[in-house]
C-alpha positions in Angstrom: 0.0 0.0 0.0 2.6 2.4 0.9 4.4 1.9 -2.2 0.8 2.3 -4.2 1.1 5.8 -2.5 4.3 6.7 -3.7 4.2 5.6 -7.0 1.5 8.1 -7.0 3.1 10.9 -5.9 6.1 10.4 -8.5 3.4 10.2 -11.0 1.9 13.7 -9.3 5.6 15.1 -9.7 6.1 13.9 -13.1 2.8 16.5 -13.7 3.9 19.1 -12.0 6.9 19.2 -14.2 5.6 18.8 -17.6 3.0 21.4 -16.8 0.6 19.6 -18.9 -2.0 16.5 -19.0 -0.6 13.3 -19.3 -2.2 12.1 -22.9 -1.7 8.5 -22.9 -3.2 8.4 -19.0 -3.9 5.4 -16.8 -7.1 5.4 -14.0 -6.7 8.4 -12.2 -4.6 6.2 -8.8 -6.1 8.4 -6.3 -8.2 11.4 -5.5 -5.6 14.1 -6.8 -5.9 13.1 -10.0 -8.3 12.7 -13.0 -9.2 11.8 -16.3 -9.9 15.1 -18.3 -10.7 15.4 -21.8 -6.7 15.7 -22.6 -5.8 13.0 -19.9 -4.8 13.0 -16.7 -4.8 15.6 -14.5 -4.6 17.3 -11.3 -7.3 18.5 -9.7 -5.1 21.4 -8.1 -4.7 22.8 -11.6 -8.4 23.7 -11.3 -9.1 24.7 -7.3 -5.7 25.6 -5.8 -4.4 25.9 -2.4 -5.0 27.1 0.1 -9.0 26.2 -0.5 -11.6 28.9 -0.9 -8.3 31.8 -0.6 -8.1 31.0 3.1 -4.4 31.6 4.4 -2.8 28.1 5.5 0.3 28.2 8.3 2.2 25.4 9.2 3.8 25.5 12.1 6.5 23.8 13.6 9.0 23.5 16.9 12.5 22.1 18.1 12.7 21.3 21.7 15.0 20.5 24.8 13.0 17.1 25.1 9.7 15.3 25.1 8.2 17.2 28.2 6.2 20.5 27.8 6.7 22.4 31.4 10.0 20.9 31.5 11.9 21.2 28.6 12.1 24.4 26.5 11.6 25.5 23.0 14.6 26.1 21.1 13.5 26.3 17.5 10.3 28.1 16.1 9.5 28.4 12.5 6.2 28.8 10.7 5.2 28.9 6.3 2.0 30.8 5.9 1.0 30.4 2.5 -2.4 32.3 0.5 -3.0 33.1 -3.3 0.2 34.8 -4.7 2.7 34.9 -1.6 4.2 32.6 0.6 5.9 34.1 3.8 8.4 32.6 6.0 9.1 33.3 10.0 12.5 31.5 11.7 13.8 32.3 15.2 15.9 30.6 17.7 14.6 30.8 21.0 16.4 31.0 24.5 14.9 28.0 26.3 15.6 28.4 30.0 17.8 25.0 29.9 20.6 23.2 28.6 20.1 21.9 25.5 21.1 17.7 25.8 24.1 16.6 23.8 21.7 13.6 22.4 19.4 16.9 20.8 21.6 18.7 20.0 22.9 15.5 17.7 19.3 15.1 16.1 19.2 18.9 15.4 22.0 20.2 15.3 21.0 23.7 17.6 23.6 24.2 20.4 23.2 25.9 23.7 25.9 28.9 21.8 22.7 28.7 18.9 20.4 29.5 21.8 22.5 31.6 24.1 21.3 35.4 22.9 18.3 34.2 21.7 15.1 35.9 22.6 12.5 33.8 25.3 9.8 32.1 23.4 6.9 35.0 24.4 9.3 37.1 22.3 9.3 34.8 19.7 5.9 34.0 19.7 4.7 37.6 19.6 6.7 38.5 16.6 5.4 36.0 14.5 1.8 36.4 15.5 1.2 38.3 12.5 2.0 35.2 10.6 -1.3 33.4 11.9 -3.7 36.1 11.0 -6.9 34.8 9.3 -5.2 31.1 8.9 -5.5 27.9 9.2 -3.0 26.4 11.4 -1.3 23.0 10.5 1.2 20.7 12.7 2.4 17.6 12.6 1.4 16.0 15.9 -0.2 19.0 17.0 -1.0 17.8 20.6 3.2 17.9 21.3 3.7 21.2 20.0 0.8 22.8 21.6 1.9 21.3 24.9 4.7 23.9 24.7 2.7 26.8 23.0 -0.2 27.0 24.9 0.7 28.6 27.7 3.3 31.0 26.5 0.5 32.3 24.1 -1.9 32.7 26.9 1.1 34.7 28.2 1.6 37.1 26.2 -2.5 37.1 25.1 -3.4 35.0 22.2 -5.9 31.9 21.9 -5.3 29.5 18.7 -8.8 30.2 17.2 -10.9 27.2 15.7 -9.8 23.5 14.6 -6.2 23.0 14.4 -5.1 20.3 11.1 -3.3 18.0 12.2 -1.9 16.0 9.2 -0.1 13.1 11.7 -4.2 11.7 12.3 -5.4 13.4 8.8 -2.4 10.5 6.9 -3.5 8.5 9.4 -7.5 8.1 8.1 -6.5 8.8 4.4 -3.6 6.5 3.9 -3.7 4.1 6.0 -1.1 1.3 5.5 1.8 3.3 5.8 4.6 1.4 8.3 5.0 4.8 9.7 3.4 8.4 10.3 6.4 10.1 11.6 6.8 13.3 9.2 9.9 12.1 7.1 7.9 9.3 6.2 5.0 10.9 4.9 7.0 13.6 3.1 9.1 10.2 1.4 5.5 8.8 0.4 4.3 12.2 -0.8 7.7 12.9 -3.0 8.1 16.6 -0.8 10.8 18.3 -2.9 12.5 19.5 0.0 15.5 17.8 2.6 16.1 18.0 5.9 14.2 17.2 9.2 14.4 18.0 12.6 14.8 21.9 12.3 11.8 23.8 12.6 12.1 25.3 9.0 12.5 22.5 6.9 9.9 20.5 8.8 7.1 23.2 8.7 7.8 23.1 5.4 7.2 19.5 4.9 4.0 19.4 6.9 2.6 22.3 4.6 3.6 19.9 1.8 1.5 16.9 3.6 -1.0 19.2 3.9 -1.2 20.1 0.3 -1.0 16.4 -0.6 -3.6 15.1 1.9 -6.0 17.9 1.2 -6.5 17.0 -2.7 -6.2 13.4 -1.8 -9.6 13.6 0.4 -11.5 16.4 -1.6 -11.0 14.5 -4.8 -11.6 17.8 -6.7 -14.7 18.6 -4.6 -15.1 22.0 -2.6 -13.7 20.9 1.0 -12.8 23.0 4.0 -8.9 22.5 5.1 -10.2 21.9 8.5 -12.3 19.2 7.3 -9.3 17.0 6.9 
């Protein structure tokens, strides 16, 4: 099944990069795609994204470790993306704490990377802007909203409405896949991009998930992001 998936997305890709239908076409594989009267196509050619205009932000942390109230942020980087622009927000942040030799190994931020860094409030109240109007996105959301919640209620902001989470949104539409972890979906999904476990690069990748799983589900039909 998984491989069914990724064959898929190569096939997506190949689409993408010829700019065109493909003529000689096989059955459309999965909800992305369909048969037009030139051939195969993709339905995103037609109804774009972010759905309906709405600004999309993924979002996405690095951390001391696995316990919010504990450890401390170190990493925060969010992609919002609407018709015509694509913005991009990166900051360290000073996390109160040593930074463990073992993270620092996975992600490569040191406790010098950190030292004169702002504290997350800081942070988080620069990029505030970012979230505007949006439709937030995160991959695992419940972990990175265990460190976020209550330095936004600190410094006066409440995430709004439904938050995507495309961890449990693979997990309903693609279900087979020996692993949900994020660099395993963006493998599946054929994300463009390299690089995990920095807050950048792996917002990026969930906004690619995103995109993927969205036209996957809506099969060109008019469908709320949320509704993932």
């Amino acid at each position: 099944m998984e491989e069914n998936y990724r064959r898929a997305s190569l096939l997506a890709w190949e689409l993408r990069r010829r700019r065109r239908p493909l003529a000689v076409a096989p059955a459309p594989p999965d909800g992305r795609f369909f048969l037009g009267g030139r051939g195969l196509e993709l339905w995103e050619w037609h109804r774009g994204f972010p759905p309906h205009g709405r600004p999309v932000v993924a979002l996405d942390i690095e951390t001391t470790g696995l316990r919010p109230g504990w450890d401390g942020v170190t990493e925060v980087a969010l992609v919002r993306e609407e018709p015509g622009e694509r913005r991009v927000f990166r900051s360290f942040a000073n996390p109160g704490r040593p930074i463990p030799p073992k993270v620092t190994e996975i992600t490569g931020i040191s406790d010098r990377d950190v030292r004169e860094a702002p504290p997350l409030e800081e942070v988080l109240q620069e990029a505030l802007p970012l979230l505007e109007g949006a439709v937030l996105v995160m991959q695992n959301a419940p972990f990175d909203l265990g460190f976020l919640t209550g330095p936004l209620k600190r410094i006066g902001y409440r995430i709004e409405g439904r938050v995507v989470d495309t961890l449990l949104a693979a997990r309903r539409l693609m279900p087979g896949l020996r692993s949900y972890r994020l660099a395993n979906l963006a493998r599946v999904l054929a994300w463009p991009g390299s690089g995990f476990h920095r807050a950048l690069s792996d917002a990026e990748a969930t906004l690619w998930v995103a995109h993927e799983l969205y036209f996957l589900k809506a099969a060109g039909r008019p469908l709320a992001l949320e509704d993932l």
